[in-house]
Biopython code that builds the backbone (N, CA, C, O; Angstrom):
import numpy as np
from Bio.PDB.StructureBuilder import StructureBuilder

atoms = [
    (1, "UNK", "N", (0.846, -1.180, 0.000)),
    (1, "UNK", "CA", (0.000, 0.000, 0.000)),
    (1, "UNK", "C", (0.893, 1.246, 0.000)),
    (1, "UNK", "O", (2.008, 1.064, 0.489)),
    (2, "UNK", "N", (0.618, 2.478, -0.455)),
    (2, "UNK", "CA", (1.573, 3.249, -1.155)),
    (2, "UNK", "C", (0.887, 4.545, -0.028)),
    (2, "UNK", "O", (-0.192, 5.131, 0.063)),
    (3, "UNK", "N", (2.166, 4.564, 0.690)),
    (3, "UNK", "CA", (1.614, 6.232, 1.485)),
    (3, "UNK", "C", (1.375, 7.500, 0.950)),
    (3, "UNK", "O", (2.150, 7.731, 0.022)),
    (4, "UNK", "N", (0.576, 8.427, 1.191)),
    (4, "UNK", "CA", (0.324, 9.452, 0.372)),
    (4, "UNK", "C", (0.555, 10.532, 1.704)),
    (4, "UNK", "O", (0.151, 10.317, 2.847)),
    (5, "UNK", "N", (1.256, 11.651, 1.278)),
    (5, "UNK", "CA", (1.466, 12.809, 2.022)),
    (5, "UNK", "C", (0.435, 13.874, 2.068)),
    (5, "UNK", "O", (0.784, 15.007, 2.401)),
    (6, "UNK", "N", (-0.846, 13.615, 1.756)),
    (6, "UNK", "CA", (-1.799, 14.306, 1.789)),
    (6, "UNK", "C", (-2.433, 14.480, 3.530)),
    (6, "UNK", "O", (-2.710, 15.592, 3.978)),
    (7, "UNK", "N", (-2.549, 13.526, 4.143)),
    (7, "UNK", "CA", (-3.068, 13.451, 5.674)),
    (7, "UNK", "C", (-1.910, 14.037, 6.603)),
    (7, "UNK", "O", (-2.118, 14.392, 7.763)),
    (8, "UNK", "N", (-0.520, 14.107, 5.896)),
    (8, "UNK", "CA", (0.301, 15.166, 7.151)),
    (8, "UNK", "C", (0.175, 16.579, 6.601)),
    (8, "UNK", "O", (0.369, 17.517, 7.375)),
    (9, "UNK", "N", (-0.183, 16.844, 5.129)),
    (9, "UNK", "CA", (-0.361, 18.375, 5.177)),
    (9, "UNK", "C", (-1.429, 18.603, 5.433)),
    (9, "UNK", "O", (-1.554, 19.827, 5.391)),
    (10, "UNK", "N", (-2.750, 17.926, 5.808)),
    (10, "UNK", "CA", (-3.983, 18.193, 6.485)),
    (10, "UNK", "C", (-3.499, 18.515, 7.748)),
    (10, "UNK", "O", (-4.112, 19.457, 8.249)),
    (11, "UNK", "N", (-2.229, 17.858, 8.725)),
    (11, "UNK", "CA", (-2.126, 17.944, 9.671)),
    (11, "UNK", "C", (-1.514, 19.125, 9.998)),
    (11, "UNK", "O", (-2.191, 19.784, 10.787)),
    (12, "UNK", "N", (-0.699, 19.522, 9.746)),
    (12, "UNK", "CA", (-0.172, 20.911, 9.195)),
    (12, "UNK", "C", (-0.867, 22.196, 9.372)),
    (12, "UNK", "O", (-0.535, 23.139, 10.090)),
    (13, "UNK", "N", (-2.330, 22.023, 8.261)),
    (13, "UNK", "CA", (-2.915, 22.747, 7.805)),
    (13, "UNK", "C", (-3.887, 23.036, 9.394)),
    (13, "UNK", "O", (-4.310, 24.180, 9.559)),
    (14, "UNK", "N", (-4.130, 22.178, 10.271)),
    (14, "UNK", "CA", (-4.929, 21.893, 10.932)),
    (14, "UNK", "C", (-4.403, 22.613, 11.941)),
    (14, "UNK", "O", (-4.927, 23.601, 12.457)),
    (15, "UNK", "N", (-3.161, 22.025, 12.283)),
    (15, "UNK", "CA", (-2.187, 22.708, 13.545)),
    (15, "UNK", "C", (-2.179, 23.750, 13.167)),
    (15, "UNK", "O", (-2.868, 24.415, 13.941)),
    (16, "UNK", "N", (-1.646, 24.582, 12.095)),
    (16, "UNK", "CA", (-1.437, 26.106, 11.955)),
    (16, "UNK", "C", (-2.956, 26.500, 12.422)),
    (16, "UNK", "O", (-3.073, 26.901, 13.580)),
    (17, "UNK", "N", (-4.119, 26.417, 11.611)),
    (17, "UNK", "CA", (-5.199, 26.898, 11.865)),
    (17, "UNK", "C", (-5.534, 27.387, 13.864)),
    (17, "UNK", "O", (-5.700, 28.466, 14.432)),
    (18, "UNK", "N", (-5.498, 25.916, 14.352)),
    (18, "UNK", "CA", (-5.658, 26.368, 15.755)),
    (18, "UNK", "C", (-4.739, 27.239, 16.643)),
    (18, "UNK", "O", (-4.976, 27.717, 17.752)),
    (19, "UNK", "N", (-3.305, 27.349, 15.648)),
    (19, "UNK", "CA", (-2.412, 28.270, 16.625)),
    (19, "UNK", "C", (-2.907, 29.390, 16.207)),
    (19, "UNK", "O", (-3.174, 30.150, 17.137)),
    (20, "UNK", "N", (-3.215, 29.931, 14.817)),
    (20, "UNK", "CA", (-3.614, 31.164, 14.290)),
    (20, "UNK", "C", (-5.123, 31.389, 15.158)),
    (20, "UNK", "O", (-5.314, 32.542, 15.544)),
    (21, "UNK", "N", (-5.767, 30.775, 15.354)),
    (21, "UNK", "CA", (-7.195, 30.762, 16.398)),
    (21, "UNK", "C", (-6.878, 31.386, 17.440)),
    (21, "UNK", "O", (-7.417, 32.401, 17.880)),
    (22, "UNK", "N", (-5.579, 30.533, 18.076)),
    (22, "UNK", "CA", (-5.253, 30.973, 19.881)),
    (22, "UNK", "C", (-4.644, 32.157, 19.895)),
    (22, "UNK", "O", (-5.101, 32.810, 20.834)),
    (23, "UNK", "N", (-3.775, 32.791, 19.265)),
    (23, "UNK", "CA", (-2.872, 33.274, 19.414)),
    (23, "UNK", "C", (-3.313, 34.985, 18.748)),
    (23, "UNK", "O", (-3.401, 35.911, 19.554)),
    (24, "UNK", "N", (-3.565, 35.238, 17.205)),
    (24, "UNK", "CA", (-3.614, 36.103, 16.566)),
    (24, "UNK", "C", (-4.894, 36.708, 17.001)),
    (24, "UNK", "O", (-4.786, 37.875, 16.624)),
    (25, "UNK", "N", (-6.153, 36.566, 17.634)),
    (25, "UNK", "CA", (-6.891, 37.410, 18.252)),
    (25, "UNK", "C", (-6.115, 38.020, 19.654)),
    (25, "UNK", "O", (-6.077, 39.236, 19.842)),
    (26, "UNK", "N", (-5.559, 37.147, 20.524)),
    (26, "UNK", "CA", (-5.081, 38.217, 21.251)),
    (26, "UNK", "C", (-3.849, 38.772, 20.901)),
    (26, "UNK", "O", (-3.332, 39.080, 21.976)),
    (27, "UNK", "N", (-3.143, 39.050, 20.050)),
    (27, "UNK", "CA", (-1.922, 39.308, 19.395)),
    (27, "UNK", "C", (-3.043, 40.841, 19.128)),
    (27, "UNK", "O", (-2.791, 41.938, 19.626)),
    (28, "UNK", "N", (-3.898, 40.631, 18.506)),
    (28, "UNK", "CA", (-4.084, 42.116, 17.899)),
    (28, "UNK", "C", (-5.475, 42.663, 19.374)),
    (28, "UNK", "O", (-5.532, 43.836, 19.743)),
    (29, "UNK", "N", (-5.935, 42.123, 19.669)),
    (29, "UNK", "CA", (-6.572, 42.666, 21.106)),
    (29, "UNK", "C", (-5.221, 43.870, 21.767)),
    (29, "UNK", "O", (-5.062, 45.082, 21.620)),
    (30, "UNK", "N", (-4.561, 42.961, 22.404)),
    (30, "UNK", "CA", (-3.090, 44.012, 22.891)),
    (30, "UNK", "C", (-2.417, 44.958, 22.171)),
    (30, "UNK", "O", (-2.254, 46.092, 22.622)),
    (31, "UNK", "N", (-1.868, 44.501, 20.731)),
    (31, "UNK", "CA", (-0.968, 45.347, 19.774)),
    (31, "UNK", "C", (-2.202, 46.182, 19.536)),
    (31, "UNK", "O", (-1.851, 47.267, 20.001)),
    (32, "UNK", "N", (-3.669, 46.361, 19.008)),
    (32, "UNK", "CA", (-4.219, 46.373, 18.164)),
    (32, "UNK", "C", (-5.581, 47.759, 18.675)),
    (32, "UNK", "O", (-6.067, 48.706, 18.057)),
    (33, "UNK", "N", (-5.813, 47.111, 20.319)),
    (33, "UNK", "CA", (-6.940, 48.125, 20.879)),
    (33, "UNK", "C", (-6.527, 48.844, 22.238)),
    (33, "UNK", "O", (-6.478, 50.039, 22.528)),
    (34, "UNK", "N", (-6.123, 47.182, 23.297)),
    (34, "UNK", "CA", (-5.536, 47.599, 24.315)),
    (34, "UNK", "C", (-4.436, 48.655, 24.158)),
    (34, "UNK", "O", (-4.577, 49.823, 24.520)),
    (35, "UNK", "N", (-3.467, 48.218, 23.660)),
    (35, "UNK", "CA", (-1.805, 48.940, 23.888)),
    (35, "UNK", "C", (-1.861, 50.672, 23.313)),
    (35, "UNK", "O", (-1.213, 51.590, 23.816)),
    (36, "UNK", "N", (-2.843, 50.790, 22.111)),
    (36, "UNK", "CA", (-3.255, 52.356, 21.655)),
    (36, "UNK", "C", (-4.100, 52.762, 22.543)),
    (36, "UNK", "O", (-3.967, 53.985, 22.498)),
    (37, "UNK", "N", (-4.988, 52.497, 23.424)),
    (37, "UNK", "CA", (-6.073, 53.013, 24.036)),
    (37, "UNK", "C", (-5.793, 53.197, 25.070)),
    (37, "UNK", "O", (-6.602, 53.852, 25.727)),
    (38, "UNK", "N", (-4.262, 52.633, 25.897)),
    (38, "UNK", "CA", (-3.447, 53.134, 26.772)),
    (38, "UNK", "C", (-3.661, 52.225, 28.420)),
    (38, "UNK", "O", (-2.985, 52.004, 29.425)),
    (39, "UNK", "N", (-4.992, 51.928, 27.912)),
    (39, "UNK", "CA", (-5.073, 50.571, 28.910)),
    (39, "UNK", "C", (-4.596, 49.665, 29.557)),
    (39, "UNK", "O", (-4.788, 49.233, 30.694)),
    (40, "UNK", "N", (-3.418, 49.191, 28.063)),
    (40, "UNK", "CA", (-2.162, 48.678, 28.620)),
    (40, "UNK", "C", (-0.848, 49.319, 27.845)),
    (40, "UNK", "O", (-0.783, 49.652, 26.662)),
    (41, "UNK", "N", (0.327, 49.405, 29.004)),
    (41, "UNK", "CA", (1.387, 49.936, 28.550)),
    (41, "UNK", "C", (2.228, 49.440, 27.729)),
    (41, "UNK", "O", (2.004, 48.294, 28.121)),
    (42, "UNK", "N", (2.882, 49.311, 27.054)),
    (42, "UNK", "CA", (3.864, 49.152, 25.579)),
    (42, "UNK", "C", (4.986, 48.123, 26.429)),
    (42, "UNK", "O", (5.497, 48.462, 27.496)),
    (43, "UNK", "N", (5.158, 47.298, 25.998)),
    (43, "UNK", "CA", (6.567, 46.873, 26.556)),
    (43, "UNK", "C", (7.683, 47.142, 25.933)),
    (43, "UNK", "O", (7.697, 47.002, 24.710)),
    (44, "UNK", "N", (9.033, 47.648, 26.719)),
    (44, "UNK", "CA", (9.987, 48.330, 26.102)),
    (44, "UNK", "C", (10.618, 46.912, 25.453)),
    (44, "UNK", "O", (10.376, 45.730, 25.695)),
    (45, "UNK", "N", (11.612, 47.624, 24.443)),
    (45, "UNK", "CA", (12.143, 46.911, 23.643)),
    (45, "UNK", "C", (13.372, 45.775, 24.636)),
    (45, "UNK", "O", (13.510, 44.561, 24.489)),
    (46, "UNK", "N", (14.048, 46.615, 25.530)),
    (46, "UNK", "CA", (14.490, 45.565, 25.867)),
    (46, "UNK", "C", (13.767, 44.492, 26.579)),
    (46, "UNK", "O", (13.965, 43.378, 26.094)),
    (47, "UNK", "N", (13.121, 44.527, 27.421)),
    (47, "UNK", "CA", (11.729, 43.119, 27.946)),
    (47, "UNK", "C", (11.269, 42.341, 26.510)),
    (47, "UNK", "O", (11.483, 41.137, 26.369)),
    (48, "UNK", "N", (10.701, 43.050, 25.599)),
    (48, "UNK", "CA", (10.826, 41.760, 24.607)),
    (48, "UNK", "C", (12.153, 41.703, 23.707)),
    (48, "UNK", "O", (11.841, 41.271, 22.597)),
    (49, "UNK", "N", (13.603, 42.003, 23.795)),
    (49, "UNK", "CA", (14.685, 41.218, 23.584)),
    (49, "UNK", "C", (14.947, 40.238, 24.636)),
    (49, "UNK", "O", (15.422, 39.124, 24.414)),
    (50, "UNK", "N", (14.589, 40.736, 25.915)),
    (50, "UNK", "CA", (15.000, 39.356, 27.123)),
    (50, "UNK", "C", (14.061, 38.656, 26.928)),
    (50, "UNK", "O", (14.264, 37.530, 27.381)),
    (51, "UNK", "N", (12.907, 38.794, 26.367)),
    (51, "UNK", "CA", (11.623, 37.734, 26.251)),
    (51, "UNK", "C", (12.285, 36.624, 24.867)),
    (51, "UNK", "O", (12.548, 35.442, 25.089)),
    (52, "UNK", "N", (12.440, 37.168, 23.702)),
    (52, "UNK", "CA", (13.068, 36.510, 23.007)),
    (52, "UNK", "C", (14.600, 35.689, 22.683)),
    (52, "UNK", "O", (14.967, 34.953, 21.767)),
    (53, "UNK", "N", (15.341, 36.279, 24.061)),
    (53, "UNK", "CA", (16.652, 35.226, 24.071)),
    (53, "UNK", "C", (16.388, 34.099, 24.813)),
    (53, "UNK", "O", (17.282, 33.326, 25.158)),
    (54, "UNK", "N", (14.910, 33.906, 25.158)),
    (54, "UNK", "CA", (14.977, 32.584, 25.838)),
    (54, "UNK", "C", (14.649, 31.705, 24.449)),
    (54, "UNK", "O", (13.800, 31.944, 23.590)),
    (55, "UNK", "N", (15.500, 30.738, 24.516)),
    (55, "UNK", "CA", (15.512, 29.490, 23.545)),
    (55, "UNK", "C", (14.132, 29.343, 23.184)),
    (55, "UNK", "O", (13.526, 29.851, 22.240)),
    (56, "UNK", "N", (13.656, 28.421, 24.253)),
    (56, "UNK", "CA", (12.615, 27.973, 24.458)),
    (56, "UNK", "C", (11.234, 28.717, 23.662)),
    (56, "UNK", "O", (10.355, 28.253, 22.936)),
    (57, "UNK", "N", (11.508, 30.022, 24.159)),
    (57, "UNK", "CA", (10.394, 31.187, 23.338)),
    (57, "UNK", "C", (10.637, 31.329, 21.804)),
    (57, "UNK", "O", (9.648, 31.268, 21.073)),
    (58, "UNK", "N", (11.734, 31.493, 21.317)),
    (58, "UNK", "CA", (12.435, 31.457, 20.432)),
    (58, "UNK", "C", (12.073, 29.968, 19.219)),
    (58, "UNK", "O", (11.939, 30.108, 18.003)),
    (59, "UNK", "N", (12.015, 29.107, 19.705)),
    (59, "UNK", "CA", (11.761, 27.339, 19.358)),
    (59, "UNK", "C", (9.862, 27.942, 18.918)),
    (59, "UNK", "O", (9.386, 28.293, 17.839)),
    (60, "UNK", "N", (9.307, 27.840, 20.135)),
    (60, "UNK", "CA", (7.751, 28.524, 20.131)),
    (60, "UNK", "C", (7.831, 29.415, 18.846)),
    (60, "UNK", "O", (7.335, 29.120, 17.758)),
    (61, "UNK", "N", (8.292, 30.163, 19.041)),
    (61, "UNK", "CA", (8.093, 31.295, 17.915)),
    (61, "UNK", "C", (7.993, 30.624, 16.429)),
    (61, "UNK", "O", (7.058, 30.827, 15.655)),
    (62, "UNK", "N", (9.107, 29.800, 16.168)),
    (62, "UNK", "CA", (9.968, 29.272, 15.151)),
    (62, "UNK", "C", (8.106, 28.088, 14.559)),
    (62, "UNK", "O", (7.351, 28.160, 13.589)),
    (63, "UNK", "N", (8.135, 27.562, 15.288)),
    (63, "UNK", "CA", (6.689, 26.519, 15.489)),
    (63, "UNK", "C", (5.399, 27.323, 15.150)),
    (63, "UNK", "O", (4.614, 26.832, 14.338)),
    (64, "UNK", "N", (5.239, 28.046, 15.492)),
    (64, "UNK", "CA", (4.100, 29.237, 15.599)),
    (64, "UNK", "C", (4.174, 29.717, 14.041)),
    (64, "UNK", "O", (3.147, 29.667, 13.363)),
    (65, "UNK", "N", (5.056, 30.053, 13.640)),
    (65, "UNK", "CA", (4.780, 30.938, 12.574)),
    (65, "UNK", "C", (4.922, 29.747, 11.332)),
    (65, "UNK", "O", (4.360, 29.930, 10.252)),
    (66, "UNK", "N", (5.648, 28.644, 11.576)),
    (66, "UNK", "CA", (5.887, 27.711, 10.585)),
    (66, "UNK", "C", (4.437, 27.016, 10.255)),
    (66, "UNK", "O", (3.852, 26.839, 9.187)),
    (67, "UNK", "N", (4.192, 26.781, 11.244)),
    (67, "UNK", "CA", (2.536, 26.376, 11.410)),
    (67, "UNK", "C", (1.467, 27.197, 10.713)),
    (67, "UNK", "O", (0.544, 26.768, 10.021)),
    (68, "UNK", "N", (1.820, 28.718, 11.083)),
    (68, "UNK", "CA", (0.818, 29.668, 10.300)),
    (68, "UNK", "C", (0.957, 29.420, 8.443)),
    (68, "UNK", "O", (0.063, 29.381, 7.597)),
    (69, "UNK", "N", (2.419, 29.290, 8.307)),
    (69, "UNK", "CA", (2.521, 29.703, 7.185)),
    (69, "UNK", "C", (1.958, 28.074, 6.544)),
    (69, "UNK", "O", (1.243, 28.157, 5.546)),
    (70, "UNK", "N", (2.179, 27.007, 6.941)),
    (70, "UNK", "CA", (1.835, 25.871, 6.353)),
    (70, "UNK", "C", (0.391, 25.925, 5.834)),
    (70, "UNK", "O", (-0.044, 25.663, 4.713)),
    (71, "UNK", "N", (-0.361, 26.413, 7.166)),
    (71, "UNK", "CA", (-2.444, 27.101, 7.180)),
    (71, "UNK", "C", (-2.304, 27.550, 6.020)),
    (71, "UNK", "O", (-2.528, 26.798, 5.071)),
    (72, "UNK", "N", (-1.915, 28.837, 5.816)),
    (72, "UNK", "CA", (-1.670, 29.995, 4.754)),
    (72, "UNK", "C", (-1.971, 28.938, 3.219)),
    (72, "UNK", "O", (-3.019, 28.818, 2.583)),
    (73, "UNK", "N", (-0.410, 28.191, 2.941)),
    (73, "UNK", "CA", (-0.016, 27.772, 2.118)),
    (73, "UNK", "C", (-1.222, 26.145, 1.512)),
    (73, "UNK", "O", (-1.187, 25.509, 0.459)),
    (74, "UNK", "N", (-2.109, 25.998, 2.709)),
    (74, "UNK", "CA", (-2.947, 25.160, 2.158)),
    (74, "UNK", "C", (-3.982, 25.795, 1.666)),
    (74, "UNK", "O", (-4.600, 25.408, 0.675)),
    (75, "UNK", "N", (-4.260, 26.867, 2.354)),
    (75, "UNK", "CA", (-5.347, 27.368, 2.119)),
    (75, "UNK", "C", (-5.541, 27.856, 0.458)),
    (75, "UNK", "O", (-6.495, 27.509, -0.239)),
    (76, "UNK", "N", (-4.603, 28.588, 0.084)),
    (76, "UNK", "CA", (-3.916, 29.508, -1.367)),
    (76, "UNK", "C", (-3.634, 27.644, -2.101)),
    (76, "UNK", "O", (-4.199, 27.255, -3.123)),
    (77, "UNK", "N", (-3.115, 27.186, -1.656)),
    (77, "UNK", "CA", (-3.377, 26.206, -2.799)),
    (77, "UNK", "C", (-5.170, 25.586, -3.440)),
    (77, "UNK", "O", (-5.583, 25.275, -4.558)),
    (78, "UNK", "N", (-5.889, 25.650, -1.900)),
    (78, "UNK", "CA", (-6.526, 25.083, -2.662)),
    (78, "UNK", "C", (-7.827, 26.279, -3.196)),
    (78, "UNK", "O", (-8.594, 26.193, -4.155)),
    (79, "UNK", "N", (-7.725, 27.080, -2.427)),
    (79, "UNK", "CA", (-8.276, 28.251, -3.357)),
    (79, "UNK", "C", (-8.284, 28.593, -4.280)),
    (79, "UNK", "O", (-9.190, 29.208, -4.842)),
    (80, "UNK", "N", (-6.737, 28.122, -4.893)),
    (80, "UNK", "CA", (-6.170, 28.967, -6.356)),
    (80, "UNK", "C", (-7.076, 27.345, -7.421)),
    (80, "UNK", "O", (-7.691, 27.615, -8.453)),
    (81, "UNK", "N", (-7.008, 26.360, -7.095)),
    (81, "UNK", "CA", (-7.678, 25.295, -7.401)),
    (81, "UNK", "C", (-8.949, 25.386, -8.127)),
    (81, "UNK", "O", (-9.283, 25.335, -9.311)),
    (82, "UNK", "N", (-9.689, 25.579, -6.719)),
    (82, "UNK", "CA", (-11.191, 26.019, -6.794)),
    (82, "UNK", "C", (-11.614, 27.184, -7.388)),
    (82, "UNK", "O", (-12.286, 26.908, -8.383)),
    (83, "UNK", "N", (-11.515, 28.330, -7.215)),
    (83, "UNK", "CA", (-12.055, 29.839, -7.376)),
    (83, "UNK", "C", (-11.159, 29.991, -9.146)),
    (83, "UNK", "O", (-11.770, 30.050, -10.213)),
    (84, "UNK", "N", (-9.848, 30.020, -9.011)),
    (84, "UNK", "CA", (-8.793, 30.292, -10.263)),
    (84, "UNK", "C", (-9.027, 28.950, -11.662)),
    (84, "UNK", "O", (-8.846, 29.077, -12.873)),
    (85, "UNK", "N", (-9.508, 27.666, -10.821)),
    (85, "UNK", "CA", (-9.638, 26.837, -12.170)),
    (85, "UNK", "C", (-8.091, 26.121, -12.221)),
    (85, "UNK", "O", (-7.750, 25.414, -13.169)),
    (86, "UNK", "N", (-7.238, 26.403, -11.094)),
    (86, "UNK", "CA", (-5.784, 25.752, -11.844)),
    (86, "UNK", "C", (-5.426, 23.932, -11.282)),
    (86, "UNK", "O", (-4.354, 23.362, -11.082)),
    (87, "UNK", "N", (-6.793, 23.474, -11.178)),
    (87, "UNK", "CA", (-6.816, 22.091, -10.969)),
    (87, "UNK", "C", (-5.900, 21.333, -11.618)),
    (87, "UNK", "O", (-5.400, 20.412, -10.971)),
    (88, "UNK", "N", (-5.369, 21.587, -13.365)),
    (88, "UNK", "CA", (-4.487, 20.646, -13.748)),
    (88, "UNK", "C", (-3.001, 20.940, -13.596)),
    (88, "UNK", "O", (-2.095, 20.253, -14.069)),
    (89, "UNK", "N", (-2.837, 22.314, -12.701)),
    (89, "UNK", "CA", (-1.874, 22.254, -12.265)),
    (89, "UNK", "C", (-1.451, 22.175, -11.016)),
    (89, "UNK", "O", (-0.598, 22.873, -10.467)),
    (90, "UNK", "N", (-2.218, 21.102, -10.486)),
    (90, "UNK", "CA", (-2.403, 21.057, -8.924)),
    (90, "UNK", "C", (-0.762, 20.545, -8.454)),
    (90, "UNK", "O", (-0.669, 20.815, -7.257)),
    (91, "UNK", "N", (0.529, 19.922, -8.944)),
    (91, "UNK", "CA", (1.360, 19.274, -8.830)),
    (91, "UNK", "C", (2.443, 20.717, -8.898)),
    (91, "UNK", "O", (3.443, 20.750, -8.182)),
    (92, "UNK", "N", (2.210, 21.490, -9.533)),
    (92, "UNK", "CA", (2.735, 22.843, -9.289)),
    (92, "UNK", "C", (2.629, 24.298, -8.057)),
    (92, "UNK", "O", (3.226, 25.213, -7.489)),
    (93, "UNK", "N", (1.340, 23.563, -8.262)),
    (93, "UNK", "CA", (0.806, 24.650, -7.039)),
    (93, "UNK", "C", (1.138, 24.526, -5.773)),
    (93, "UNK", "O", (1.535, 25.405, -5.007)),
    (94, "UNK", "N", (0.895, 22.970, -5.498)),
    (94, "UNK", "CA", (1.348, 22.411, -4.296)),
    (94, "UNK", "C", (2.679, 22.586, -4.472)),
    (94, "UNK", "O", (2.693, 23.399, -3.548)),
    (95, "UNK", "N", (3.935, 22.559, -4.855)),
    (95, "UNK", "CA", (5.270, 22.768, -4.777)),
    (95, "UNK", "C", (5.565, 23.881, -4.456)),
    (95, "UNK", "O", (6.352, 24.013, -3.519)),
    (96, "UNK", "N", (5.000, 25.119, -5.168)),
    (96, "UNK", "CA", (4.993, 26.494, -4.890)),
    (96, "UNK", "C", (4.197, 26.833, -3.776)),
    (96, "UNK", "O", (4.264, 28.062, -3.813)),
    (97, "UNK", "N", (3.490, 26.547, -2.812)),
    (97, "UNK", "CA", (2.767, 26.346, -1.887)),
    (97, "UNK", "C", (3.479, 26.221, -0.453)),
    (97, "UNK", "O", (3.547, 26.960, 0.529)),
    (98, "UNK", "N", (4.095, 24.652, -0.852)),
    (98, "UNK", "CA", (4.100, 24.425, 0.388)),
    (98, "UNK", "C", (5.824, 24.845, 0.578)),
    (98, "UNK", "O", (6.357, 25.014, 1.674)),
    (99, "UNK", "N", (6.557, 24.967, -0.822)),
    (99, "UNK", "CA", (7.759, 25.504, -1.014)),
    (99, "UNK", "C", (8.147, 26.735, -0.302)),
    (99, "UNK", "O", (9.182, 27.059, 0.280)),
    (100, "UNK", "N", (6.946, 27.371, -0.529)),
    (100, "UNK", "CA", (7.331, 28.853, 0.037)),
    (100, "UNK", "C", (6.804, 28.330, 1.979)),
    (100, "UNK", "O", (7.560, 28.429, 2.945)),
    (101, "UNK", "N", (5.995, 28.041, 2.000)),
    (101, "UNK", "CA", (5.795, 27.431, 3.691)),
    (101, "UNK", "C", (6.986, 26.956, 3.893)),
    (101, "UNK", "O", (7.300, 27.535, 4.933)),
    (102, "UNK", "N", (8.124, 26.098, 3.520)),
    (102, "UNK", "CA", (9.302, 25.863, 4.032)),
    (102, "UNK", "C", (10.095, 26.456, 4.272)),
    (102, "UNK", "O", (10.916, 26.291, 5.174)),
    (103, "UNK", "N", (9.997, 27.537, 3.273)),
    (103, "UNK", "CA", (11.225, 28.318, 3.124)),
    (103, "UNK", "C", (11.271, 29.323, 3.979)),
    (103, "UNK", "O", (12.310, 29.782, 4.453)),
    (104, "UNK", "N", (9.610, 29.889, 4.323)),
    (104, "UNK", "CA", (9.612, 30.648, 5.298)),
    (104, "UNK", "C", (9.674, 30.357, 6.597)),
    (104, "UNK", "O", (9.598, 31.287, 7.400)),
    (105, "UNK", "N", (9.823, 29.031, 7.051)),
    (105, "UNK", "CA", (10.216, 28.081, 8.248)),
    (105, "UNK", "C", (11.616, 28.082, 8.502)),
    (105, "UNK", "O", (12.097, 27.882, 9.617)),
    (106, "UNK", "N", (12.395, 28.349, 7.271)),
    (106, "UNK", "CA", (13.714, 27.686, 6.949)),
    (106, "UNK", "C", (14.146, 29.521, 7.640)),
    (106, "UNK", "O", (15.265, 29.620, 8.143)),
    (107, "UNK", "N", (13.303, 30.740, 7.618)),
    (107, "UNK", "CA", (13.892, 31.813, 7.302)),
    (107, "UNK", "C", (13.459, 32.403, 8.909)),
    (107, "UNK", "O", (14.039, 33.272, 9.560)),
    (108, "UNK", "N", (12.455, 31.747, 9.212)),
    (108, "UNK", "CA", (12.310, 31.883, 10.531)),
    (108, "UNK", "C", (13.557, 31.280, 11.554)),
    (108, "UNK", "O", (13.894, 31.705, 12.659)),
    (109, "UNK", "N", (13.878, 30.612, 11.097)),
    (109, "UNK", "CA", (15.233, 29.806, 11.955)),
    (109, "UNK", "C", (16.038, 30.574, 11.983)),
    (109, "UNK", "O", (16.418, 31.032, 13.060)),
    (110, "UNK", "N", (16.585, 30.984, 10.752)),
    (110, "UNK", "CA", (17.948, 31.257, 10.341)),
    (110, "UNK", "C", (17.768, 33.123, 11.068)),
    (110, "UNK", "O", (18.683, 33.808, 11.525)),
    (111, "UNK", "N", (16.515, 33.446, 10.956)),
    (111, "UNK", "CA", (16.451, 35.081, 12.045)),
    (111, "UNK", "C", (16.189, 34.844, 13.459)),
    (111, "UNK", "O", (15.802, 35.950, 13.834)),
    (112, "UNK", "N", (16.165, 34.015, 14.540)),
    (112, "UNK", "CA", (16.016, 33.814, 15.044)),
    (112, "UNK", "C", (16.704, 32.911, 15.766)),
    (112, "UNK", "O", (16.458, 32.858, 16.971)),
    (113, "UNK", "N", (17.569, 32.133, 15.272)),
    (113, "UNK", "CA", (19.070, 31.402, 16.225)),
    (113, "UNK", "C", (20.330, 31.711, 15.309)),
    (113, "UNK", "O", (21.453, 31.356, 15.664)),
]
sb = StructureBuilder()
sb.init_structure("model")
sb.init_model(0)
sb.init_chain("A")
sb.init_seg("    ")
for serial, (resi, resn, name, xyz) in enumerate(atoms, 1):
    if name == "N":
        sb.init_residue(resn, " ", resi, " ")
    sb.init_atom(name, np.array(xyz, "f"), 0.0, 1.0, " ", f" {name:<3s}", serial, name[0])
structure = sb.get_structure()
């Protein structure tokens, strides 16, 4: 029986989705209403450089956004599919897709350790 890589980029697609759920509403709640409306105060730059030399946060981060971009990159594939008509080039799309999801994983690393 011949494995198909379709059920780990569902998985992918799935994981990014729920981090983009948890995370990016309160990401823009704080950046977005709180932090302008003065409610809450700004954190100085150095507190989030000591927030980000921890590894650990850093790893998180790296996961977080790789995840988003994988969501992203399923989503635009299969949109461009459906809505665009580029079904017979589904073997392209997906390369350019999930290509750029790597690369921006690959670019998250390399700014970040």
């Amino acid at each position: 029986m011949r494995r198909r890589l379709e059920p780990y980029l569902w998985l992918l697609f799935s994981g990014g989705g729920v981090v983009a759920a948890l995370t990016l509403p309160v990401l823009v709640l704080l950046f977005g209403v709180l932090m302008p409306l003065g409610v809450v105060g700004w954190p100085s730059a150095a507190h989030l450089r000591a927030l980000v030399d921890a590894p650990l946060v850093r790893g998180g981060l790296v996961v977080a956004l790789t995840l988003c971009l994988f969501h992203a990159a399923h989503r635009i594939r299969f949109t461009s599919e459906e809505l665009l008509g580029l079904r017979r080039w589904d073997a392209l799309v997906a390369v350019l897709c999930y290509g750029a999801a790597v690369a921006g994983g690959v670019t998250a690393i390399t700014l970040l350790f």
